[in-house]
C-alpha positions as CSV (number, residue, x, y, z in Angstrom):
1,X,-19.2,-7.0,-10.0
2,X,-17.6,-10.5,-10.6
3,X,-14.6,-11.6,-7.9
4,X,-12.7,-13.6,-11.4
5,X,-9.2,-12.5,-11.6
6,X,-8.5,-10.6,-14.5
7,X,-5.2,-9.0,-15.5
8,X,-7.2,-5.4,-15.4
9,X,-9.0,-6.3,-12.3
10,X,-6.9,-8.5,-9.6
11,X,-8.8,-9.3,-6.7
12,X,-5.8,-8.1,-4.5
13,X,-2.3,-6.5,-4.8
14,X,-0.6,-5.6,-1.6
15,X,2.6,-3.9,-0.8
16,X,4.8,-3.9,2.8
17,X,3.9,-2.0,5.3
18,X,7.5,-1.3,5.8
19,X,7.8,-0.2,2.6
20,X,5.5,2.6,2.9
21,X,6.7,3.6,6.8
22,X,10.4,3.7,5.0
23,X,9.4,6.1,2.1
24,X,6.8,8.3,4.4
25,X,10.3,8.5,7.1
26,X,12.8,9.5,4.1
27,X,10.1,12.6,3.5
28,X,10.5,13.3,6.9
29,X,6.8,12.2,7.8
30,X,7.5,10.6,11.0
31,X,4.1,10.6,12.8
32,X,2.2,9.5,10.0
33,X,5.0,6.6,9.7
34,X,3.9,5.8,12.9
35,X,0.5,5.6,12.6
36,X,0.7,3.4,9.4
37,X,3.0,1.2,12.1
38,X,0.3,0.9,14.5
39,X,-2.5,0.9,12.5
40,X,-2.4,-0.9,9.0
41,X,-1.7,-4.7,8.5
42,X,2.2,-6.2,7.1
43,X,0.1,-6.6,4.2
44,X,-1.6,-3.9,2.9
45,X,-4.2,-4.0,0.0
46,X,-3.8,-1.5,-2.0
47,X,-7.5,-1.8,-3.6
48,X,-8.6,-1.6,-0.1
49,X,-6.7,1.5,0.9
50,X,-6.4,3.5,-2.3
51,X,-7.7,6.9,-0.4
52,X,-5.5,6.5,2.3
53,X,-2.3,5.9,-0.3
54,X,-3.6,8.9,-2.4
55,X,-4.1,10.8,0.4
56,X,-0.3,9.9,1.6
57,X,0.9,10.4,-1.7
58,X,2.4,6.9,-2.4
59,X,2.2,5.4,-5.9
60,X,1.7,1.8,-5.3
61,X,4.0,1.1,-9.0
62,X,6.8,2.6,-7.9
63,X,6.8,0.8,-4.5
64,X,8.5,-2.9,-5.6
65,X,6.5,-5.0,-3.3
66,X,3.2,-4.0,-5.1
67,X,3.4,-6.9,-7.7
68,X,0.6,-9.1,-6.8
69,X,2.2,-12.0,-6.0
70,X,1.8,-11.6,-1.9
């Protein structure tokens, strides 16, 4: 697997933590909020936590900061 930056492939994309704590509080999903508070960086690679965003169903599009340019 190459590390090149392609437009398919970036290396990294992240979105704001507070982004996703904001959207997982308007569904009323107040402890998990927390615990992506506590336990995930400002920064958060979506590549790197793709499960975890599935699992919390978050679509990293729709969220604005998930541009690649952080």
């Amino acid at each position: 697997m190459s590390d090149q930056i392609s437009p398919d492939h970036p290396t990294a994309v992240h979105i704001d933590r507070a982004e996703i704590v904001a959207l997982l509080r308007s569904r009323g999903m107040d402890e998990r909020a927390d615990w992506v508070d506590r336990e995930l960086p400002a920064l958060v690679d979506i590549r790197a936590n793709e499960a975890l965003l599935r699992m919390l169903r978050i679509d990293p599009a729709a969220i604005s900061g998930a541009d690649g340019r952080h």
